[in-house]
Chimera marker file (.cmm) of the C-alpha trace (Angstrom):
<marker_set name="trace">
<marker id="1" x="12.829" y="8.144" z="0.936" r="1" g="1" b="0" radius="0.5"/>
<marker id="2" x="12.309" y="5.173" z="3.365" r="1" g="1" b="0" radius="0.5"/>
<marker id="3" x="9.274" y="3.690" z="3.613" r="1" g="1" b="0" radius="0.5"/>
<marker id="4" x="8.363" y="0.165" z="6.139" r="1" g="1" b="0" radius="0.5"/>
<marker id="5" x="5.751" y="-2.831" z="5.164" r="1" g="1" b="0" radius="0.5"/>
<marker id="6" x="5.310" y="-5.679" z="7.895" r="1" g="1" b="0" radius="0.5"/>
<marker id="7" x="4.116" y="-8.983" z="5.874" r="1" g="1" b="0" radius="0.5"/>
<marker id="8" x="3.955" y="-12.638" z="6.561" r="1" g="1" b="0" radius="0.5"/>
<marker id="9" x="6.963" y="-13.988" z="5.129" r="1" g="1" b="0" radius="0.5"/>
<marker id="10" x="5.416" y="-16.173" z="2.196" r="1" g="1" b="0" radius="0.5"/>
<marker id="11" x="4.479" y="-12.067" z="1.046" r="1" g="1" b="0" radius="0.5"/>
<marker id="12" x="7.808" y="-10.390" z="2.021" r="1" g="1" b="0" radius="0.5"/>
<marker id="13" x="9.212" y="-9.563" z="-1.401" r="1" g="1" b="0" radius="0.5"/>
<marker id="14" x="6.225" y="-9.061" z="-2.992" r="1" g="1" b="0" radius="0.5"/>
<marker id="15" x="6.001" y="-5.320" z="-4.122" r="1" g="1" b="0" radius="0.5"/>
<marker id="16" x="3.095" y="-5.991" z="-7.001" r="1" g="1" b="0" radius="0.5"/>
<marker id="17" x="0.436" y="-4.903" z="-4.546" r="1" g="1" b="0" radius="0.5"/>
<marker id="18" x="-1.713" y="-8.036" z="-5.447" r="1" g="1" b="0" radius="0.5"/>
<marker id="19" x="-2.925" y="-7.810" z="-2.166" r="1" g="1" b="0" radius="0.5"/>
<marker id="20" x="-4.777" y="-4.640" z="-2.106" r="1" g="1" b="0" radius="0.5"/>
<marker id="21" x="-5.952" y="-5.644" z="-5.616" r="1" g="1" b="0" radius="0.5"/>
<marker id="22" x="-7.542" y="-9.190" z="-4.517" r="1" g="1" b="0" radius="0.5"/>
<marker id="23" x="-9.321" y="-7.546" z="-0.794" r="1" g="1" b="0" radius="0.5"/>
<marker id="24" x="-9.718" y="-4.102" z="-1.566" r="1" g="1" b="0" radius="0.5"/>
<marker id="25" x="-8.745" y="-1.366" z="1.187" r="1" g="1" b="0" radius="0.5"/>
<marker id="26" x="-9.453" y="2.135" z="2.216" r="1" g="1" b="0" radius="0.5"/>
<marker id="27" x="-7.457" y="3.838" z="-0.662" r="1" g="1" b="0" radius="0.5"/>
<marker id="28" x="-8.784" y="0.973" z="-3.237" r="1" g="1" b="0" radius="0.5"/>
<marker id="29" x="-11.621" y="-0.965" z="-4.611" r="1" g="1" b="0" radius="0.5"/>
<marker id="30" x="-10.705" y="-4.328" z="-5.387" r="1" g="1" b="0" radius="0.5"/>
<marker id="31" x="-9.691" y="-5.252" z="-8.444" r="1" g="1" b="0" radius="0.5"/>
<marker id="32" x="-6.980" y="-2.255" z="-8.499" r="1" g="1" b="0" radius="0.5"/>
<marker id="33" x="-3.044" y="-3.292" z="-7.407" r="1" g="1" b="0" radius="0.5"/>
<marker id="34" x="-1.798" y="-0.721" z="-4.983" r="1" g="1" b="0" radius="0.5"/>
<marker id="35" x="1.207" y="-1.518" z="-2.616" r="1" g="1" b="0" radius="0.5"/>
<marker id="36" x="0.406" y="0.001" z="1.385" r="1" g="1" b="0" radius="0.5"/>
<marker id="37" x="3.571" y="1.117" z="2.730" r="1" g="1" b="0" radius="0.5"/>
<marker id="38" x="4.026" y="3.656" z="6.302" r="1" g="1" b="0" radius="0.5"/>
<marker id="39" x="6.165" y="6.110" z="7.006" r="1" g="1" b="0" radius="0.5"/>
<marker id="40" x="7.609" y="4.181" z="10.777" r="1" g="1" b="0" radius="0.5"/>
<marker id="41" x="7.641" y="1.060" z="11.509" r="1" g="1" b="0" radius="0.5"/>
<marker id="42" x="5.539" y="1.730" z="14.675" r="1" g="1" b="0" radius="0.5"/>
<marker id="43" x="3.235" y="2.878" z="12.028" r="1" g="1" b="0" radius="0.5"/>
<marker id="44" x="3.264" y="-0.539" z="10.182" r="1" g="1" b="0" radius="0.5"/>
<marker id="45" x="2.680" y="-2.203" z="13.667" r="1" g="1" b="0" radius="0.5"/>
<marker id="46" x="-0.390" y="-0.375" z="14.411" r="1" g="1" b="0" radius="0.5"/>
<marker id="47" x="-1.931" y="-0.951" z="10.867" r="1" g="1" b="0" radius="0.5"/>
<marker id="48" x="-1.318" y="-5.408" z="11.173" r="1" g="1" b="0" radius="0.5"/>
<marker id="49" x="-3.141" y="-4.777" z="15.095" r="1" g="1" b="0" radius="0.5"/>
<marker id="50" x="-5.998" y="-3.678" z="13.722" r="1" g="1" b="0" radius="0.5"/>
<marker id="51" x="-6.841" y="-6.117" z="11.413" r="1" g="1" b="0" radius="0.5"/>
<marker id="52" x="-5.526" y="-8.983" z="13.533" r="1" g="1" b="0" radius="0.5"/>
<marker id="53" x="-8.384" y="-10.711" z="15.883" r="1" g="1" b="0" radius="0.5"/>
<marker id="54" x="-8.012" y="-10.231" z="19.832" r="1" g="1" b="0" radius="0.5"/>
<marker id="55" x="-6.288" y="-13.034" z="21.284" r="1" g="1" b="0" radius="0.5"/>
<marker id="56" x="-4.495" y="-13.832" z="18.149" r="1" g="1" b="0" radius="0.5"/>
<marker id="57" x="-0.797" y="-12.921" z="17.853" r="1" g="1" b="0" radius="0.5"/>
<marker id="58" x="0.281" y="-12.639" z="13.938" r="1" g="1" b="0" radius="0.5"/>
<marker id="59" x="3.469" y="-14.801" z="13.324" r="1" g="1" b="0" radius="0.5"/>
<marker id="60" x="5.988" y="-15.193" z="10.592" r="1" g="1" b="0" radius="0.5"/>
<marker id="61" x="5.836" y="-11.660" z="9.635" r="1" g="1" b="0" radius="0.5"/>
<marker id="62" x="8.782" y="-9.639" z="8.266" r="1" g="1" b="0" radius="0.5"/>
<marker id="63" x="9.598" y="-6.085" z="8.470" r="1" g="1" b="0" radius="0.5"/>
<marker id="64" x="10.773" y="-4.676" z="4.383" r="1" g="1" b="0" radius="0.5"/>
<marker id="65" x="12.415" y="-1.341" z="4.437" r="1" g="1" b="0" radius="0.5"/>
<marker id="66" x="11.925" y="0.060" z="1.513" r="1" g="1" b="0" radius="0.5"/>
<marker id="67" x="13.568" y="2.712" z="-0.409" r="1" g="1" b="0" radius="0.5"/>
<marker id="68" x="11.822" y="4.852" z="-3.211" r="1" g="1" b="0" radius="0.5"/>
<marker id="69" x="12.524" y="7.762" z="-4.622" r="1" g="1" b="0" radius="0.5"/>
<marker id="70" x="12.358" y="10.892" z="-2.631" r="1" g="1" b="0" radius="0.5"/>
<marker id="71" x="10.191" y="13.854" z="-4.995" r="1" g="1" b="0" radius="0.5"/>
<marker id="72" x="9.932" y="17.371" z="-3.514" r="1" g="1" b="0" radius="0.5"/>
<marker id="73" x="6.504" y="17.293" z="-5.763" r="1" g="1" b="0" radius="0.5"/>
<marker id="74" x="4.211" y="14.477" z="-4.652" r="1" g="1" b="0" radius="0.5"/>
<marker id="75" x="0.207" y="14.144" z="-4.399" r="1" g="1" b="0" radius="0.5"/>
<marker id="76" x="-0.288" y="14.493" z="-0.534" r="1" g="1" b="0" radius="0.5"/>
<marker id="77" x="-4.266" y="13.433" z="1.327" r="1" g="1" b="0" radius="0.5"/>
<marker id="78" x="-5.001" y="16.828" z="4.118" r="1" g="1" b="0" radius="0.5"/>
<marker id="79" x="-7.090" y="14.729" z="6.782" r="1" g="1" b="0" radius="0.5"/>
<marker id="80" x="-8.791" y="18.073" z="6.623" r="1" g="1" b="0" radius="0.5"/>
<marker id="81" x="-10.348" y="17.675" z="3.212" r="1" g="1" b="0" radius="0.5"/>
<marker id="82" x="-11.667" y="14.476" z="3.894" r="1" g="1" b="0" radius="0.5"/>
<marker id="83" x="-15.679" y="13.710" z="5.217" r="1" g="1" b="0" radius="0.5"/>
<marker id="84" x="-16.103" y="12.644" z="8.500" r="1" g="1" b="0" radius="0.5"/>
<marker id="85" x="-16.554" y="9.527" z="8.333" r="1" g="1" b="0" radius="0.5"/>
<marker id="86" x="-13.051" y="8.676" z="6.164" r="1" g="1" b="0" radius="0.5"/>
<marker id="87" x="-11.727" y="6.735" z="9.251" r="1" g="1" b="0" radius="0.5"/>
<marker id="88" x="-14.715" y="4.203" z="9.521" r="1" g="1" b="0" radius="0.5"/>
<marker id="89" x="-14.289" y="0.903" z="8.966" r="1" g="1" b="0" radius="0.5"/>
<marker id="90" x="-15.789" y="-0.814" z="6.830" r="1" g="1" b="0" radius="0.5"/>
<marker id="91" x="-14.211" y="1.515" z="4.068" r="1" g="1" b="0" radius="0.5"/>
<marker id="92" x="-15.413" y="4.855" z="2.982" r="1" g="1" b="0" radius="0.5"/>
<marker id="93" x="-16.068" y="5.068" z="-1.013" r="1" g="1" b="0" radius="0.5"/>
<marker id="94" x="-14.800" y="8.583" z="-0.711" r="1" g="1" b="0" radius="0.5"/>
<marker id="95" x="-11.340" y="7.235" z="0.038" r="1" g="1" b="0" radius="0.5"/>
<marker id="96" x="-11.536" y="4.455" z="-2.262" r="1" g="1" b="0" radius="0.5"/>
<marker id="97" x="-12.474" y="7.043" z="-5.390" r="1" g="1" b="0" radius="0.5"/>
<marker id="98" x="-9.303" y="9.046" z="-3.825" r="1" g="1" b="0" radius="0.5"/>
<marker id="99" x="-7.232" y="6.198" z="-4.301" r="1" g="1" b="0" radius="0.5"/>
<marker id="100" x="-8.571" y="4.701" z="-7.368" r="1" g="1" b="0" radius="0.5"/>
<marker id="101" x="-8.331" y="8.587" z="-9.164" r="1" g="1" b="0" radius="0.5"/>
<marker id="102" x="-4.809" y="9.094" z="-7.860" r="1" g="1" b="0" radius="0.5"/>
<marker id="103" x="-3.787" y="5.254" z="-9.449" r="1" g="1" b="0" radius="0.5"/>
<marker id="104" x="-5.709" y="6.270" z="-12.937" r="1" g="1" b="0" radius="0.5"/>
<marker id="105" x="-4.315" y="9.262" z="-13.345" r="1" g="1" b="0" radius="0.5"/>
<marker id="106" x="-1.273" y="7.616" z="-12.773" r="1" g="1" b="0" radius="0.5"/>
<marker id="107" x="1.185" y="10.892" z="-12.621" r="1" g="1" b="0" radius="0.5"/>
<marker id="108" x="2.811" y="10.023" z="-9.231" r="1" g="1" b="0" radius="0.5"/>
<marker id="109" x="4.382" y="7.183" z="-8.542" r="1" g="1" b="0" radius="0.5"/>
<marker id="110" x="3.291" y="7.278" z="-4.875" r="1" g="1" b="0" radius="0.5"/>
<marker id="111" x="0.980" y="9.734" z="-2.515" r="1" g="1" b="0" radius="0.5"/>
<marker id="112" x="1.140" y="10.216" z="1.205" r="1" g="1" b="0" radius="0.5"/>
<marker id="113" x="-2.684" y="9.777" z="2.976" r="1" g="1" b="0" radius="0.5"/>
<marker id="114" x="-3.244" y="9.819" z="6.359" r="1" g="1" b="0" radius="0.5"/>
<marker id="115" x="-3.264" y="6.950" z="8.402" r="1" g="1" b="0" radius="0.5"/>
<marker id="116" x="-6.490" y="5.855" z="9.356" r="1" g="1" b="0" radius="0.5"/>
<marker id="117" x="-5.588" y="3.741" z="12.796" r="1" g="1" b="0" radius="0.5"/>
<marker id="118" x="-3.081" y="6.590" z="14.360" r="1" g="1" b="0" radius="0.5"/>
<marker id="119" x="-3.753" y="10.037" z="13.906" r="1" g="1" b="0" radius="0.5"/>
<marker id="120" x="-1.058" y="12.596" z="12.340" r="1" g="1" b="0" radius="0.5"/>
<marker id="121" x="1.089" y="10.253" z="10.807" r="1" g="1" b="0" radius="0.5"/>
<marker id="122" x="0.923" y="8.781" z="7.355" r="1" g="1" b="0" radius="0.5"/>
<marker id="123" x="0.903" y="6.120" z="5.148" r="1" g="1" b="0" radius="0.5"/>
<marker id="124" x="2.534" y="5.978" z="1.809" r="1" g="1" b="0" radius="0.5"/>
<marker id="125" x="0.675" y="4.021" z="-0.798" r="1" g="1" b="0" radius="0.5"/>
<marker id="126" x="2.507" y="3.022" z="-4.189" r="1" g="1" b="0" radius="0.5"/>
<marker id="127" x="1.592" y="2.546" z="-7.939" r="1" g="1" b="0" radius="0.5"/>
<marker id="128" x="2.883" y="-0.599" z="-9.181" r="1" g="1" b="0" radius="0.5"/>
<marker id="129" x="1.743" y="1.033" z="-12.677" r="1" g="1" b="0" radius="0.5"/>
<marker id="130" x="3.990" y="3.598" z="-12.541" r="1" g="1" b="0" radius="0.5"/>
<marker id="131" x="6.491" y="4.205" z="-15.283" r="1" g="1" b="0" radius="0.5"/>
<marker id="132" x="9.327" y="5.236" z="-12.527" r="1" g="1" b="0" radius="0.5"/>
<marker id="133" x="7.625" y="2.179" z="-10.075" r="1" g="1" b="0" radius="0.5"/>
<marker id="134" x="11.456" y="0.397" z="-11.591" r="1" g="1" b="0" radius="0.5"/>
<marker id="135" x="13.042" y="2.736" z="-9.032" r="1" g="1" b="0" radius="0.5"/>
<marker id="136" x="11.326" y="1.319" z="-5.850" r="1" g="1" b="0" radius="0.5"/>
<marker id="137" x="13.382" y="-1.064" z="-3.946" r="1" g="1" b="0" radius="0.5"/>
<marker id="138" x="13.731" y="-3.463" z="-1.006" r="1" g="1" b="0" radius="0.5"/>
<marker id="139" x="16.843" y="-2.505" z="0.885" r="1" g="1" b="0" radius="0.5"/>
<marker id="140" x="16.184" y="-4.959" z="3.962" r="1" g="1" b="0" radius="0.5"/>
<marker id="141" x="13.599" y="-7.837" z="4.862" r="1" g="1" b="0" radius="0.5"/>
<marker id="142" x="14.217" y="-8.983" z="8.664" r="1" g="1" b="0" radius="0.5"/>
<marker id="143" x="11.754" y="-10.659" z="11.061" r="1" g="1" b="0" radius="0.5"/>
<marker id="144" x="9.895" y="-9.086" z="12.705" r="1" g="1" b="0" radius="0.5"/>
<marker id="145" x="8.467" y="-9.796" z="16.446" r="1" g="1" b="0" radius="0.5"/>
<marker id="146" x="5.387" y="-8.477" z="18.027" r="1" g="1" b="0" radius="0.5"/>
<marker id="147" x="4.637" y="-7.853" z="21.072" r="1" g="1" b="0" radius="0.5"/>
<marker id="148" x="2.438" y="-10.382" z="22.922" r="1" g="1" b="0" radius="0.5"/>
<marker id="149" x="0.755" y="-7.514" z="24.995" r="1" g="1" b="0" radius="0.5"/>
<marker id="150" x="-0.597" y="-5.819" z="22.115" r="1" g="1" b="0" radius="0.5"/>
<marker id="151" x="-2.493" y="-9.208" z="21.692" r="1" g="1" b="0" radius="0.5"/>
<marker id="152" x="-4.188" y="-9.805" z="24.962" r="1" g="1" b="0" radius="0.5"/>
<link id1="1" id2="2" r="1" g="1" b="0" radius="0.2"/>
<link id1="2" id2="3" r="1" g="1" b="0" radius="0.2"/>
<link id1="3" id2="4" r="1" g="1" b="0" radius="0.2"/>
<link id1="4" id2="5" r="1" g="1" b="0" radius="0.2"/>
<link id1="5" id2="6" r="1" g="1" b="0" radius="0.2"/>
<link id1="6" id2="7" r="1" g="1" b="0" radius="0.2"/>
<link id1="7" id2="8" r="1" g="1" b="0" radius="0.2"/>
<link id1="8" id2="9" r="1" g="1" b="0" radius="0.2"/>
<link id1="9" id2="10" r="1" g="1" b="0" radius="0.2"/>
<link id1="10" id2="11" r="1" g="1" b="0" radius="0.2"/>
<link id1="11" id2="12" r="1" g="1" b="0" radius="0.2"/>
<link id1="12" id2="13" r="1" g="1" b="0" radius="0.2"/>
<link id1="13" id2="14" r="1" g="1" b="0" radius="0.2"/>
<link id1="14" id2="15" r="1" g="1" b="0" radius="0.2"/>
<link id1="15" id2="16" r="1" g="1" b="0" radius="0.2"/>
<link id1="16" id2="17" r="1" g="1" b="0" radius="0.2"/>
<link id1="17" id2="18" r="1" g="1" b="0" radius="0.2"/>
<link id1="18" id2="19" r="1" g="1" b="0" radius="0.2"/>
<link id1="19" id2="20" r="1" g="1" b="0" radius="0.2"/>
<link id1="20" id2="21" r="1" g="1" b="0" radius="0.2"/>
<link id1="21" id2="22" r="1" g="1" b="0" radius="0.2"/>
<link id1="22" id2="23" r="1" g="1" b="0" radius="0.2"/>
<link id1="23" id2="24" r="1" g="1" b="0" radius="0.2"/>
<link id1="24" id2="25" r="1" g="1" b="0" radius="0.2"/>
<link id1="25" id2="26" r="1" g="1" b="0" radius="0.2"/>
<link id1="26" id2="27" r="1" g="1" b="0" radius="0.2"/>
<link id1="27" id2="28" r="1" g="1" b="0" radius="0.2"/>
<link id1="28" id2="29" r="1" g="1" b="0" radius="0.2"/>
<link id1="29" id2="30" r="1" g="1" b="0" radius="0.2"/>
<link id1="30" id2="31" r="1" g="1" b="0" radius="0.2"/>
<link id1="31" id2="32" r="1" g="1" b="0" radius="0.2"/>
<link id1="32" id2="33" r="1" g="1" b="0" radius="0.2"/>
<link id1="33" id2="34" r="1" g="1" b="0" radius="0.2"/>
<link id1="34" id2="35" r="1" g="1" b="0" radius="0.2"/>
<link id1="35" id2="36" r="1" g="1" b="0" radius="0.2"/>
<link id1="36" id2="37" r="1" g="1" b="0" radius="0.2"/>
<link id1="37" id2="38" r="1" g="1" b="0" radius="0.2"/>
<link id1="38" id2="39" r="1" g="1" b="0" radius="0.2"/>
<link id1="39" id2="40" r="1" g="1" b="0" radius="0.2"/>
<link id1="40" id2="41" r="1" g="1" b="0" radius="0.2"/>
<link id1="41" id2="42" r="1" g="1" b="0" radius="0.2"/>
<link id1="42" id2="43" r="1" g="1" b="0" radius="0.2"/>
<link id1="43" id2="44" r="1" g="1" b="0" radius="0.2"/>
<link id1="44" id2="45" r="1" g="1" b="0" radius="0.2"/>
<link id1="45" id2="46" r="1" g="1" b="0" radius="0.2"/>
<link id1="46" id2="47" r="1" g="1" b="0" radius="0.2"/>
<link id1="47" id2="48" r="1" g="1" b="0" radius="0.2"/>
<link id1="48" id2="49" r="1" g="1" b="0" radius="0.2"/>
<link id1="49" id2="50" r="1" g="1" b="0" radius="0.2"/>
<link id1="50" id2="51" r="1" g="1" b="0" radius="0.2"/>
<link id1="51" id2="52" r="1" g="1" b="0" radius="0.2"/>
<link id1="52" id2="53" r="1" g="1" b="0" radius="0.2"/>
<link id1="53" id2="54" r="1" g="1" b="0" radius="0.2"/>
<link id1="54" id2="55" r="1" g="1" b="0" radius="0.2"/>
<link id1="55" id2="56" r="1" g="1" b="0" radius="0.2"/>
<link id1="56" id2="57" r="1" g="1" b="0" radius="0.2"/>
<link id1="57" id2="58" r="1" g="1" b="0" radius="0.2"/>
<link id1="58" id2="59" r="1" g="1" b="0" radius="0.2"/>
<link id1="59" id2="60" r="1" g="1" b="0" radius="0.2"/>
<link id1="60" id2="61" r="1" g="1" b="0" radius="0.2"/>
<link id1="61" id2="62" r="1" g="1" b="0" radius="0.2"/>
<link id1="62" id2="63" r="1" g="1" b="0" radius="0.2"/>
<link id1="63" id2="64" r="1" g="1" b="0" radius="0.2"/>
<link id1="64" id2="65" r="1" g="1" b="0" radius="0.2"/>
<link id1="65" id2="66" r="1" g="1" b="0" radius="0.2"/>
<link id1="66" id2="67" r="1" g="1" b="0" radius="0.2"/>
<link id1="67" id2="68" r="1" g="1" b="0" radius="0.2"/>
<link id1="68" id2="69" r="1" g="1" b="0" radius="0.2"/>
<link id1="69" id2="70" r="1" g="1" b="0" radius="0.2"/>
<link id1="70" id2="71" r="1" g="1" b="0" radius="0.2"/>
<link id1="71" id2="72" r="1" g="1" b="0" radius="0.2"/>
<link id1="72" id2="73" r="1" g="1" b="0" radius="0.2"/>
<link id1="73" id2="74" r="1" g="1" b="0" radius="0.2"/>
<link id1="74" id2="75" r="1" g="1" b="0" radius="0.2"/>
<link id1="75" id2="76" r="1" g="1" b="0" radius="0.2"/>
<link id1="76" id2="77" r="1" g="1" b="0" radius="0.2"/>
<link id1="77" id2="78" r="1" g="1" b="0" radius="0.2"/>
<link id1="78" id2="79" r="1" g="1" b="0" radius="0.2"/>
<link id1="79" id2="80" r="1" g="1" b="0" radius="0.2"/>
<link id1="80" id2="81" r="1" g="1" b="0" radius="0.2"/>
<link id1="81" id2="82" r="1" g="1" b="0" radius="0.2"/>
<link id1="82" id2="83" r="1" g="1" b="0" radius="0.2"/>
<link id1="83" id2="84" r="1" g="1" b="0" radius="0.2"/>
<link id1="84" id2="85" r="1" g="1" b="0" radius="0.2"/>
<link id1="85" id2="86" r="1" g="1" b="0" radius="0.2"/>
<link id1="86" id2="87" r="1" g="1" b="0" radius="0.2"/>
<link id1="87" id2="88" r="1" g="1" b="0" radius="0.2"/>
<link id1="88" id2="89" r="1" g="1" b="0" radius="0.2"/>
<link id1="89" id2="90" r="1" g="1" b="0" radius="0.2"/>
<link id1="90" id2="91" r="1" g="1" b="0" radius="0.2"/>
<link id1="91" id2="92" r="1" g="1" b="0" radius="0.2"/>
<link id1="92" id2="93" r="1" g="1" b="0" radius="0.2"/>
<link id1="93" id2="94" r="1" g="1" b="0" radius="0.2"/>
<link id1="94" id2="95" r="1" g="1" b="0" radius="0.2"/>
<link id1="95" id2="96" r="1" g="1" b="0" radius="0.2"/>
<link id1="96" id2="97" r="1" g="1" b="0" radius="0.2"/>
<link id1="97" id2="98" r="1" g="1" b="0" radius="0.2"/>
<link id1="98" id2="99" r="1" g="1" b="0" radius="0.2"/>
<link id1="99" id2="100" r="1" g="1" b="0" radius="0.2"/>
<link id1="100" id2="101" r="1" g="1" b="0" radius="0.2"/>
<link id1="101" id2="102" r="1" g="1" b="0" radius="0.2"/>
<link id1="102" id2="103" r="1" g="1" b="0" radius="0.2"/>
<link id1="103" id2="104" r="1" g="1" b="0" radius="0.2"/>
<link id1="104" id2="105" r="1" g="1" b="0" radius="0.2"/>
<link id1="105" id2="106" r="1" g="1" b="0" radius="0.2"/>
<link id1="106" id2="107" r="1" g="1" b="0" radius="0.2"/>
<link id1="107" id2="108" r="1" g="1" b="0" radius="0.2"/>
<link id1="108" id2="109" r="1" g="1" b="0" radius="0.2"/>
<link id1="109" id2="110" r="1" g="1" b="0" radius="0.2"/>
<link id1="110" id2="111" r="1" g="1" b="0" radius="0.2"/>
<link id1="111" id2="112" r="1" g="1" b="0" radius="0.2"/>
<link id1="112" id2="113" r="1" g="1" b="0" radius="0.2"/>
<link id1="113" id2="114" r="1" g="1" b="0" radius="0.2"/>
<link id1="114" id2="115" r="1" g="1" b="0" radius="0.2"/>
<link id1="115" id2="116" r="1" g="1" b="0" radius="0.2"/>
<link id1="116" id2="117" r="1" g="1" b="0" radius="0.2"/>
<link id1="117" id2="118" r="1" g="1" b="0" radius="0.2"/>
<link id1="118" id2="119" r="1" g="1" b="0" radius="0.2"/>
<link id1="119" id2="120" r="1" g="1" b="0" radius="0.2"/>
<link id1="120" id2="121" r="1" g="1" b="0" radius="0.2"/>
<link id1="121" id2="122" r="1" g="1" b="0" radius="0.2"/>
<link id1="122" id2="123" r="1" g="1" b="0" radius="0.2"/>
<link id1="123" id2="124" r="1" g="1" b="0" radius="0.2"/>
<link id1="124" id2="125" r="1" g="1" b="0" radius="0.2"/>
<link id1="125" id2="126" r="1" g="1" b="0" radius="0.2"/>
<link id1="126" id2="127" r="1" g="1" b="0" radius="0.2"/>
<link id1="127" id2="128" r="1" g="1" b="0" radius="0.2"/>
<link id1="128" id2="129" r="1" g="1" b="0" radius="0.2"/>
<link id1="129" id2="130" r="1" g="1" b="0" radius="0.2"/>
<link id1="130" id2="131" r="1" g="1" b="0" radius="0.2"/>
<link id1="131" id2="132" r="1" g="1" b="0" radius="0.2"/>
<link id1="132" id2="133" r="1" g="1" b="0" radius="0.2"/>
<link id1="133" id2="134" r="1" g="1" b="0" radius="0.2"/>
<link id1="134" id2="135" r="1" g="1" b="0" radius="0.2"/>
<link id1="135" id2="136" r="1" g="1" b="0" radius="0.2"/>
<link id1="136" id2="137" r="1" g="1" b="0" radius="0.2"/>
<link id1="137" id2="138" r="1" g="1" b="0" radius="0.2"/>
<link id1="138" id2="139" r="1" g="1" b="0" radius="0.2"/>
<link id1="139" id2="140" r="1" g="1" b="0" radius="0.2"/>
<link id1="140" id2="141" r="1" g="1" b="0" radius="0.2"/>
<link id1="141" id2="142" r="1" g="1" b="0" radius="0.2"/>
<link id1="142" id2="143" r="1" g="1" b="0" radius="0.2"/>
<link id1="143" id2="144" r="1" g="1" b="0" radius="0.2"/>
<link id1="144" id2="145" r="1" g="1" b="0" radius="0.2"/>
<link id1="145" id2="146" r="1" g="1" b="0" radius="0.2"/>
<link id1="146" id2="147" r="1" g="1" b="0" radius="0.2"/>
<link id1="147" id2="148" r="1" g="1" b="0" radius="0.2"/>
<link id1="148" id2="149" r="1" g="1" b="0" radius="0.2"/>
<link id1="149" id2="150" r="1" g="1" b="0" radius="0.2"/>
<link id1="150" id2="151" r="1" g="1" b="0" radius="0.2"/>
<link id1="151" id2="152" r="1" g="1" b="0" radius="0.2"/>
</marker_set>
């Protein structure tokens, strides 16, 4: 299976997910190392707007295509049996104990949640603790341009 990132180049082969693990995100407290990968590019886009300031237009980012293996049987998030309020920002606990359950049980090497930011599609969020983790691989790093109108 392919899976997209967008990061800032200094970040662009970094697969540990140290990043999740030093801020914390929806699918993890901080303090746990989960790598946030989408399922499109557009996808990846949409998740760097919404954490980028208006008026500011992210630079020196790179789009990593990334290639993991593709298991008919994999731990899959229905928006349905999540509260309410799992989209809200700042981050639902209920999500965060989803993610932080899914990484200590540690029997899939990746799960599909939805995405938060645009509705039906889905993100695909990676154990770096995974025994089969070995298996994940960037195929291609390129830069990546934004934009400028989505950053009126």
């Amino acid at each position: 299976m392919i899976v997209f990132r967008l990061a800032n180049k200094k970040y662009c082969n970094d697969l540990s997910g140290s990043g999740a693990e030093m801020t914390g995100g929806r699918w993890n407290f901080k303090g746990t190392k989960l790598l946030y990968t989408a399922e499109s590019r557009a996808l990846c886009m949409a998740e760097i707007a919404v954490h980028t300031p208006v008026g500011i237009m992210p630079i020196d980012y790179y789009l990593i295509t990334i290639e993991i293996p593709d298991y008919s049987n994999i731990e899959q998030v229905d928006p349905d049996n999540l509260p309410d309020n799992w989209r809200k920002f700042p981050y639902s606990k209920t999500t965060q104990e989803l993610g932080e359950k899914f990484i200590e049980a540690n029997e899939y090497l990746y799960i599909k949640v939805p995405s938060a930011v645009v509705q039906g599609d889905f993100n695909i969020l990676i154990n770096p603790g995974h025994s089969d983790f070995n298996e994940v691989r960037i195929i291609q790093t390129e830069k990546f341009n934004f934009d400028k109108r989505l950053f009126k």
